[in-house]
One Martini backbone bead per residue (centre of mass of N, CA, C, O) as a GRO file, in nm:
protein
  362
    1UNK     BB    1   1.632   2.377   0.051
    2UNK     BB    2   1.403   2.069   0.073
    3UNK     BB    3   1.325   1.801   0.114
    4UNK     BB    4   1.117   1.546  -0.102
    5UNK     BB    5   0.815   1.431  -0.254
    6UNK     BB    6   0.741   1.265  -0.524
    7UNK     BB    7   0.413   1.231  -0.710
    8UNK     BB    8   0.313   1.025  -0.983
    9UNK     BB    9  -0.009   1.027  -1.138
   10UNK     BB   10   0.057   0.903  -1.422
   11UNK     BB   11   0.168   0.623  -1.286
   12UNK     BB   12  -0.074   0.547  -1.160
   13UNK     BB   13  -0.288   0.545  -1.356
   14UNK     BB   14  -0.136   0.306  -1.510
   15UNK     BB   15  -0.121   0.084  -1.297
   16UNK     BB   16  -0.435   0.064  -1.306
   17UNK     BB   17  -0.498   0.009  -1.569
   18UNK     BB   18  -0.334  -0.278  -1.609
   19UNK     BB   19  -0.490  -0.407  -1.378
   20UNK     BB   20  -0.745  -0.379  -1.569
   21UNK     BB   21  -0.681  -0.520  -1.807
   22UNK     BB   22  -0.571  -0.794  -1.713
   23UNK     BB   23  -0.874  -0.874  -1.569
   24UNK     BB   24  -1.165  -0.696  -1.674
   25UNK     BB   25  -1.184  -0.575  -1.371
   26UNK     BB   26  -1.263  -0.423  -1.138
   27UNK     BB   27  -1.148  -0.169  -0.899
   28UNK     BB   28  -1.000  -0.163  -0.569
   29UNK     BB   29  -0.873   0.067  -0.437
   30UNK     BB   30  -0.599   0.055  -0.212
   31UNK     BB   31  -0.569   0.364   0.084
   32UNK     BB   32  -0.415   0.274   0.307
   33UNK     BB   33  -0.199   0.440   0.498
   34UNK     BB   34  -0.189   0.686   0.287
   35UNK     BB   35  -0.120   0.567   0.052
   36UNK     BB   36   0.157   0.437   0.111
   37UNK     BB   37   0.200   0.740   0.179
   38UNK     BB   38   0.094   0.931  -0.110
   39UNK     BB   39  -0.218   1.012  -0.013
   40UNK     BB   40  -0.524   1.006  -0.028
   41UNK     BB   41  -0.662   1.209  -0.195
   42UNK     BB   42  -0.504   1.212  -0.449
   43UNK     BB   43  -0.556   0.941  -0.519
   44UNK     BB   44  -0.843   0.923  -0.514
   45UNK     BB   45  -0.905   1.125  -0.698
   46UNK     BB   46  -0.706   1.006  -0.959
   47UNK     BB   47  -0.873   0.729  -0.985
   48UNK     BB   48  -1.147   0.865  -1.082
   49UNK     BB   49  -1.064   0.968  -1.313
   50UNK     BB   50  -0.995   0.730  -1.440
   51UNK     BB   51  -1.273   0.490  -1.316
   52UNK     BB   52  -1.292   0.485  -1.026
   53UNK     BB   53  -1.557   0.353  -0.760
   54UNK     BB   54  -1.366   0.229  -0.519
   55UNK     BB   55  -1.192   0.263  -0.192
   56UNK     BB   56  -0.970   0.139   0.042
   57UNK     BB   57  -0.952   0.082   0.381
   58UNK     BB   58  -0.870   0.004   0.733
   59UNK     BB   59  -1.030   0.238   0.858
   60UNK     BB   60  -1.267   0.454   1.024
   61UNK     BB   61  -1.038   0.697   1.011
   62UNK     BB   62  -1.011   0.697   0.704
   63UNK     BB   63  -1.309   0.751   0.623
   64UNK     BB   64  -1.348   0.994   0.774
   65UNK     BB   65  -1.157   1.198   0.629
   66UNK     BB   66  -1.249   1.154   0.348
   67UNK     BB   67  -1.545   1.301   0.411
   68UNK     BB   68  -1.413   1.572   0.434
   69UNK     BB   69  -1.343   1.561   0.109
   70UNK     BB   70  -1.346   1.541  -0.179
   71UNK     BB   71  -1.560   1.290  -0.361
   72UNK     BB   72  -1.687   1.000  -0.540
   73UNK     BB   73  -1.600   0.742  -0.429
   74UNK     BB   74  -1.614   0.496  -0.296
   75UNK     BB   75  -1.644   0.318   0.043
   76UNK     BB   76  -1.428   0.087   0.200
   77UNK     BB   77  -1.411  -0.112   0.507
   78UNK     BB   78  -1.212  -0.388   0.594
   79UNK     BB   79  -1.227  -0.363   0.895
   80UNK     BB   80  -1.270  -0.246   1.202
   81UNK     BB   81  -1.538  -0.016   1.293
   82UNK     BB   82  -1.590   0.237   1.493
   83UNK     BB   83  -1.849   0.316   1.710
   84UNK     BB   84  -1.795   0.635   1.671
   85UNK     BB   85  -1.813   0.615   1.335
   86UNK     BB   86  -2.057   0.524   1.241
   87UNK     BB   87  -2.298   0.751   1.196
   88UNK     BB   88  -2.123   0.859   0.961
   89UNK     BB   89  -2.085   0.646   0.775
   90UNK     BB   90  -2.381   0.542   0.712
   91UNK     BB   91  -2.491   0.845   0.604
   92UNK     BB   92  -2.255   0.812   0.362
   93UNK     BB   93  -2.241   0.524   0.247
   94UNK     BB   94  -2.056   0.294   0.382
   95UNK     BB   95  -1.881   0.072   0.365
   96UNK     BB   96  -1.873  -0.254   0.622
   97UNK     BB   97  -1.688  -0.455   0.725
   98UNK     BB   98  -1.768  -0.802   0.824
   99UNK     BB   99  -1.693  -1.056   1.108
  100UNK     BB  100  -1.909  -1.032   1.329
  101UNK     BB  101  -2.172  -1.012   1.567
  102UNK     BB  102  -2.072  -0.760   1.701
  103UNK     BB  103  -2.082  -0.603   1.462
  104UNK     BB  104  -2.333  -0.624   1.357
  105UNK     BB  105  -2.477  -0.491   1.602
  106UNK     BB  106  -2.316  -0.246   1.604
  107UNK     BB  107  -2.474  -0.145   1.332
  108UNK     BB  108  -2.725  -0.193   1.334
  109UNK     BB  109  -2.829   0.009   1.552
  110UNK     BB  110  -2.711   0.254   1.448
  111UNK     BB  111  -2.878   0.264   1.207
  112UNK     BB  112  -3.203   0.256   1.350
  113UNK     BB  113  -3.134   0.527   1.487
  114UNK     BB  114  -3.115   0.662   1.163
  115UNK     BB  115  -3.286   0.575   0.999
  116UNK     BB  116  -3.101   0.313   0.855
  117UNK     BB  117  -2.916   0.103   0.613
  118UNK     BB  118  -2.656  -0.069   0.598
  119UNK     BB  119  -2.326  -0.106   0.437
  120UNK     BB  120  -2.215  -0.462   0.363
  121UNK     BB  121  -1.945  -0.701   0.406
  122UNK     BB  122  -1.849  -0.988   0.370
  123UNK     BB  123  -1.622  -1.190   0.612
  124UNK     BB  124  -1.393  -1.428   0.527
  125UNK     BB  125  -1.215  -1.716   0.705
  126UNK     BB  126  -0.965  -1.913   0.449
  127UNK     BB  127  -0.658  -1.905   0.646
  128UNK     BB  128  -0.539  -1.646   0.779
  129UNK     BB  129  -0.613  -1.555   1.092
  130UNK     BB  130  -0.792  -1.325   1.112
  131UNK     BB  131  -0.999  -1.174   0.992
  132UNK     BB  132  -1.323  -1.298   0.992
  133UNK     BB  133  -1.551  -1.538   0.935
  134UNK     BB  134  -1.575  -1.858   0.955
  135UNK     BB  135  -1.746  -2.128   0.853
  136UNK     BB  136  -1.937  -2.188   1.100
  137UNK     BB  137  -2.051  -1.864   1.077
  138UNK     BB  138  -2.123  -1.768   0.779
  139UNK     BB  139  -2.471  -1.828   0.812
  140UNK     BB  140  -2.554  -1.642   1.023
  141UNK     BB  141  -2.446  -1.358   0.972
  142UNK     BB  142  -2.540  -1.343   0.656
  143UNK     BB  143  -2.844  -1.381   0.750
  144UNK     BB  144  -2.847  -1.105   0.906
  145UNK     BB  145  -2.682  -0.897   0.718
  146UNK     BB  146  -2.965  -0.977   0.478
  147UNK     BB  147  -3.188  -0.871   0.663
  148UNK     BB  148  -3.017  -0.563   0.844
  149UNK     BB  149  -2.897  -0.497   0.545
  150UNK     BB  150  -2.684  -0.418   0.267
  151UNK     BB  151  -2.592  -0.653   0.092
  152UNK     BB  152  -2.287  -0.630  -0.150
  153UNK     BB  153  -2.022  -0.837  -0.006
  154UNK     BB  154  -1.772  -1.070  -0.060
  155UNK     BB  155  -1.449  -1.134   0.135
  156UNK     BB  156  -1.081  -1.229   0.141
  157UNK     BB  157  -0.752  -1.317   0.237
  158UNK     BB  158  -0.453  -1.396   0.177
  159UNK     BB  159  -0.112  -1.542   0.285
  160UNK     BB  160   0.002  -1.698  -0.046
  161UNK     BB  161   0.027  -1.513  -0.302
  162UNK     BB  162   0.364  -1.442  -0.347
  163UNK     BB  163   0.432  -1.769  -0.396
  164UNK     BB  164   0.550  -2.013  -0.560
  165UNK     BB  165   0.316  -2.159  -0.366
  166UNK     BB  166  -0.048  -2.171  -0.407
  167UNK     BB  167  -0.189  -2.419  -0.245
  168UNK     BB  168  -0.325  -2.261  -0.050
  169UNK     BB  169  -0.479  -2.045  -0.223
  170UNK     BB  170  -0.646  -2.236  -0.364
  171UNK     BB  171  -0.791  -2.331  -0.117
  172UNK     BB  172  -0.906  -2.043  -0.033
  173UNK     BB  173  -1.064  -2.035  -0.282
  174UNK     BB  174  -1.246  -2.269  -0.277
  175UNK     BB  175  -1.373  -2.199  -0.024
  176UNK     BB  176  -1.509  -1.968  -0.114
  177UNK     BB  177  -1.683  -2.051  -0.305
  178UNK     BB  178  -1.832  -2.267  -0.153
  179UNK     BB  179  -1.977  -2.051   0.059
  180UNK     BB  180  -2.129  -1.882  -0.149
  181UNK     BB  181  -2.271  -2.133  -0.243
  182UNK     BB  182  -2.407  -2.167   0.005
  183UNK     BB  183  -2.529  -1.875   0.064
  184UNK     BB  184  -2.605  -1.713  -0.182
  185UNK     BB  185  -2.357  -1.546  -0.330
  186UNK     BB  186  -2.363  -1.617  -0.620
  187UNK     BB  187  -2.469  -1.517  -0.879
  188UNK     BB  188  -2.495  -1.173  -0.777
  189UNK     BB  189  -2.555  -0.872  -0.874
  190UNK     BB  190  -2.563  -0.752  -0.540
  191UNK     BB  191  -2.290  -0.944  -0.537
  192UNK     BB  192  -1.931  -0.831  -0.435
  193UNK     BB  193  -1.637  -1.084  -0.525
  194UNK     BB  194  -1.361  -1.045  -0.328
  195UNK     BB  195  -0.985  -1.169  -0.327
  196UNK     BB  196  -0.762  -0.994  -0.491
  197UNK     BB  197  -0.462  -0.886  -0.476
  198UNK     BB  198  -0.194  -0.811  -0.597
  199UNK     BB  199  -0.062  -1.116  -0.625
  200UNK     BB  200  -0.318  -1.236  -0.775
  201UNK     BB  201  -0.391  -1.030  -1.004
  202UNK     BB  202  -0.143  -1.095  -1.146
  203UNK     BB  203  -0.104  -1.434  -1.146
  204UNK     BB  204  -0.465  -1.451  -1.136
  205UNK     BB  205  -0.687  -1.336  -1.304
  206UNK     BB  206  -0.897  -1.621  -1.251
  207UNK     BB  207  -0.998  -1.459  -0.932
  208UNK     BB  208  -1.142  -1.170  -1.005
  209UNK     BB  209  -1.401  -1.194  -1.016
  210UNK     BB  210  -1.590  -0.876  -0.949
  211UNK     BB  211  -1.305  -0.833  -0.841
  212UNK     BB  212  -1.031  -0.616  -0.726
  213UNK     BB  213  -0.771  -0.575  -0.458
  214UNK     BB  214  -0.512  -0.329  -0.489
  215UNK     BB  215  -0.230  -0.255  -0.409
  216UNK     BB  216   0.100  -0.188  -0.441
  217UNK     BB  217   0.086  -0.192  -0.726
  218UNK     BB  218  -0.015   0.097  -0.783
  219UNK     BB  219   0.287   0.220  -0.663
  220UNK     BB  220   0.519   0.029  -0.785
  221UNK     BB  221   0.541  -0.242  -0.645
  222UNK     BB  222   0.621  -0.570  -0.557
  223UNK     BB  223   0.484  -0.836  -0.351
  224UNK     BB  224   0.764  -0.975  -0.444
  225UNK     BB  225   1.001  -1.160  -0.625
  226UNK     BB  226   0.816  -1.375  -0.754
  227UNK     BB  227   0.643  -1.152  -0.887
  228UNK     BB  228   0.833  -0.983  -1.018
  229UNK     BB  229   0.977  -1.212  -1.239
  230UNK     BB  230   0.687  -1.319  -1.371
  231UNK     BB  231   0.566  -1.022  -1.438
  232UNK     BB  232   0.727  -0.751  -1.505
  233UNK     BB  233   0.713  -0.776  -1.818
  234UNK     BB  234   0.367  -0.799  -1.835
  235UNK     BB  235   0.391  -0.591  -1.580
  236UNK     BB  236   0.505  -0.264  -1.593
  237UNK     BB  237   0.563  -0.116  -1.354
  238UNK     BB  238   0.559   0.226  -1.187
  239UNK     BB  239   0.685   0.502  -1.059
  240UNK     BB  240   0.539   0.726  -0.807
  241UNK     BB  241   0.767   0.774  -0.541
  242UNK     BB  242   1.008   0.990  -0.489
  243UNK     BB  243   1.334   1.105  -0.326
  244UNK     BB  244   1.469   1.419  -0.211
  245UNK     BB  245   1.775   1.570  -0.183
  246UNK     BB  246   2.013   1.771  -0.102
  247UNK     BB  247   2.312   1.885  -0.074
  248UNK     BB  248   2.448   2.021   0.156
  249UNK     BB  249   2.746   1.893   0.219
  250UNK     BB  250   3.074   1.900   0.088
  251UNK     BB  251   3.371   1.659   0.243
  252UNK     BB  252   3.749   1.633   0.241
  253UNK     BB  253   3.889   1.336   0.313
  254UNK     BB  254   4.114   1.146   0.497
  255UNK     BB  255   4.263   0.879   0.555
  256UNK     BB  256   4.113   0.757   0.830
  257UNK     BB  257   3.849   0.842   0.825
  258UNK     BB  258   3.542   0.871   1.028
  259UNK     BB  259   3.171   0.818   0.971
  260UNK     BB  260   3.001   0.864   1.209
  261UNK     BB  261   2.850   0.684   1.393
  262UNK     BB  262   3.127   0.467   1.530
  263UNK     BB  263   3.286   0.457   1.288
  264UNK     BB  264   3.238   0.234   1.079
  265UNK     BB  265   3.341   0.422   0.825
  266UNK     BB  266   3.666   0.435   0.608
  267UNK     BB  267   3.893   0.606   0.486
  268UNK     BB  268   4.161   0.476   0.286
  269UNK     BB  269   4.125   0.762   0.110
  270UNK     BB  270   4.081   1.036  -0.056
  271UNK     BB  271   3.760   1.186  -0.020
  272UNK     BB  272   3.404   1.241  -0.083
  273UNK     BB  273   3.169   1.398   0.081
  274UNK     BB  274   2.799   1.370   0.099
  275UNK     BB  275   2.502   1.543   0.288
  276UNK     BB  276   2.184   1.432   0.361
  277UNK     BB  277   1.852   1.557   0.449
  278UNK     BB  278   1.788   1.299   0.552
  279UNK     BB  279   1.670   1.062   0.803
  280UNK     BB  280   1.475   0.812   1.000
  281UNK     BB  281   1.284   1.052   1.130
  282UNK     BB  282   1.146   1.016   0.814
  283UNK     BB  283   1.184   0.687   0.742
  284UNK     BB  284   1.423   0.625   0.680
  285UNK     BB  285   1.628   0.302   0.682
  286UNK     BB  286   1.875   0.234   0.870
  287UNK     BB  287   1.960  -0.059   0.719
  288UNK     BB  288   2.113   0.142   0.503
  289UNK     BB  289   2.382   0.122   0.615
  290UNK     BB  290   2.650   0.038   0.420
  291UNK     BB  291   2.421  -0.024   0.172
  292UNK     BB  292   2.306   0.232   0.018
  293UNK     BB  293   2.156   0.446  -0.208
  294UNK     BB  294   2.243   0.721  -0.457
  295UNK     BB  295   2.113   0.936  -0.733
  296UNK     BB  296   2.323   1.129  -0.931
  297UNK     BB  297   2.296   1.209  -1.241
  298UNK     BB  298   2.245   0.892  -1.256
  299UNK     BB  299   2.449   0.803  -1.073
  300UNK     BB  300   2.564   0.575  -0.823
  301UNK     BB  301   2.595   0.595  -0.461
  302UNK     BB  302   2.721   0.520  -0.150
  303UNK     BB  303   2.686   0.443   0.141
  304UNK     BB  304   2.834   0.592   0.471
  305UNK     BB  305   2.794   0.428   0.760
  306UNK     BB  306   2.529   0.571   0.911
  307UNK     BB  307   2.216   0.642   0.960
  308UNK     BB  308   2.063   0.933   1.105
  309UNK     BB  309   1.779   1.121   1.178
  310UNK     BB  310   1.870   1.390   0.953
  311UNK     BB  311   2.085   1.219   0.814
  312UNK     BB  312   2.375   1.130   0.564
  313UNK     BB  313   2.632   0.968   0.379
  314UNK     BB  314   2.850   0.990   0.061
  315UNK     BB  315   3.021   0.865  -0.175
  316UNK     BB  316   3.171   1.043  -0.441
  317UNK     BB  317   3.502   1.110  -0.457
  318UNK     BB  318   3.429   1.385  -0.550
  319UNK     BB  319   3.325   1.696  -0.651
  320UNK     BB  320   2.999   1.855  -0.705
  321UNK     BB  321   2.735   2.015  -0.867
  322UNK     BB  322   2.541   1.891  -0.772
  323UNK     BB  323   2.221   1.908  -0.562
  324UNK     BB  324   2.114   1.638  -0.590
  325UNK     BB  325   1.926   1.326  -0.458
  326UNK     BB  326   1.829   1.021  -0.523
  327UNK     BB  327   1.691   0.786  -0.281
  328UNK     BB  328   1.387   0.752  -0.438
  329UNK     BB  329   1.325   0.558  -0.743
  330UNK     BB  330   1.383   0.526  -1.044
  331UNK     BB  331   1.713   0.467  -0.981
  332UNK     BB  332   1.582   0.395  -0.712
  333UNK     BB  333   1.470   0.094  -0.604
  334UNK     BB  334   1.238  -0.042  -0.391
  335UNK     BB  335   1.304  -0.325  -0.408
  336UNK     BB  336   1.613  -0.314  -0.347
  337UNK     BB  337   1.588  -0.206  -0.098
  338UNK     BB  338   1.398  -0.401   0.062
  339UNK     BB  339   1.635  -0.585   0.054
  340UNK     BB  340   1.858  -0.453   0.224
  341UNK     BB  341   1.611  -0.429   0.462
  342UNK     BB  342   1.465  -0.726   0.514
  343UNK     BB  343   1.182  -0.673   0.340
  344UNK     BB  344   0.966  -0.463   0.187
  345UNK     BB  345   0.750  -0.210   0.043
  346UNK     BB  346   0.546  -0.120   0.203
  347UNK     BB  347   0.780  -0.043   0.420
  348UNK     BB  348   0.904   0.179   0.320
  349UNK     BB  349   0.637   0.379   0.246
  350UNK     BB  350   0.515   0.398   0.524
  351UNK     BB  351   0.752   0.545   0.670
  352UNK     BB  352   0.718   0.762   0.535
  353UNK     BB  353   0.661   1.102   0.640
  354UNK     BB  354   0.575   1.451   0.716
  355UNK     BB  355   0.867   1.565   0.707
  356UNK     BB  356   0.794   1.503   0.406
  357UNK     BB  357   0.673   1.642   0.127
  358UNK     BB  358   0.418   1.672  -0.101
  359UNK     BB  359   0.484   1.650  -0.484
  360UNK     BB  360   0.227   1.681  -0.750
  361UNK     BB  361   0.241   1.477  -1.101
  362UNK     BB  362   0.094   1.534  -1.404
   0.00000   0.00000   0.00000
């Protein structure tokens, strides 16, 4: 027996349709990152399934991996695409998000070599100052990738859509219509406006303008607590990742016994420890050392000591029957252990590595 994640796309589904039917705008659905932690492939796929059109990464070495693979639906690339993958992405009708007169003009170059017109969407910077052109920028940008390219989307990125006070949010969607209203980039069957990330999405349906780009919220997560607290009821996502490991061994421990690195955790009296296969190796987050959680048969038990490199202990109180323990998932909330160890659900997901095997069911 060992560790492994099992990933449920019958939740992922689920999550999917969910926000699809609260905003009744297309999804683009994001998949950057290993689609984070679930595999991009097998997500891709089944999003297709669903009715997905179209799927967003963040860099163009992972839409390279994607055209390696069957699939149907389109690819967005959101940041800076590396101009030794555009000839390959272009040929094969890839998205590419545009921020800069310099990205334009090696994708415009690029496609010329190969007779032909690249496909791309204008990126603005309404307040992230992150990628995207300025607004001072998005006039002359515009009208290259207009003239030289077949633009077919224009779109910006929230800094704190996620959060109690969305004035700057707003702000920055207000500057968004602005733009595109001087560019006549709006009200055009032929350009796609998205701006809603997961936390937009959730809160803001009224911003969905002709589509929405959720990413955690696919994967059964709230991209803050304010947004947890807000919309749980009438968004409940579902849980799509869980994290399973064996019971390897339990020991029998003495009062006065310190468990672990450094003995941080020692026991009162006389008690039992198992313990995981899992550890900080795989992507567990060592923050979780003497206060995370693991679910055996239904019930919670503490973790004790430090979380090792590839392994961990529990205290069970008793030995147990049981084989297995969950880490991560149904009864193990990937939101509180967030909280646990200062942090996002992000982070959580994308740290579980490759040495934990990934196993899908439908």
């Amino acid at each position: 027996m060992r560790p492994y994640i099992e990933i449920d796309l019958n939740a992922l589904i689920s999550n999917y349709l969910l926000l699809k039917a609260h905003v009744d705008r297309p999804l683009i659905a994001v998949i950057k990152a290993n689609a984070y932690g679930h595999g991009a492939l097998p997500v891709c796929q089944a999003l297709e399934a669903a009715g997905c059109e179209m799927v967003a990464v963040a860099r163009s070495s992972e839409a390279v991996d994607l055209l390696a693979q069957p699939r149907q639906a389109s690819i967005l690339v959101l940041g800076v695409s590396d101009v030794d993958d555009l000839p390959t992405l272009i040929t094969a009708g890839v998205t590419l998000g545009v921020s800069t007169a310099k990205e334009a003009k090696q994708i415009i170059d690029a496609a010329a070599k190969l007779g032909l017109r690249a496909k791309t969407h204008l990126k603005l910077d309404t307040g992230m100052r992150r990628l995207g052109a300025l607004p001072s920028d998005a006039a002359a940008l515009a009208d290259t990738l207009t003239n030289h390219t077949d633009l077919c989307g224009v779109y910006t990125h929230f800094a704190a859509a996620d959060e109690p006070c969305l004035d700057s949010a707003e702000q920055q969607y207000e500057q968004f219509n602005q733009l595109c209203n001087a560019l006549s980039l709006s009200n055009n069957p032929n350009i796609c406006r998205h701006v809603a990330n997961s936390a937009a999405t959730m809160l803001k349906p009224e911003w969905a303008l002709d589509a929405v780009r959720p990413g955690i919220a696919l994967y059964g997560s709230y991209p803050s607590e304010h947004v947890r607290a807000r919309c749980q009821q009438q968004l409940p996502l579902q849980t799509t990742l869980s994290v399973y490991s064996p019971i390897s061994q339990q020991k029998t421990l003495a009062a006065g016994d310190a468990v672990s690195y450094g003995g941080t955790w020692v026991a009162e009296h006389a008690t039992v420890i198992g313990h995981s296969q899992v550890g900080y190796g795989d992507g567990y987050m060592r923050h979780l050392s003497g206060k995370g959680q693991v679910s055996i048969d239904g019930r919670i038990y503490p973790i004790v000591g430090r979380v090792c490199m590839d392994q961990f202990a529990v205290n069970l109180g008793q030995t147990t029957d049981c084989k297995w323990m969950e880490l991560l998932g149904k009864n193990v909330n990937i939101d509180d252990m967030a909280s646990q160890c200062a942090t996002i659900g992000y982070e959580i997901l994308t740290h579980l590595n490759s040495r934990l095997p990934r196993v899908y069911r439908r």
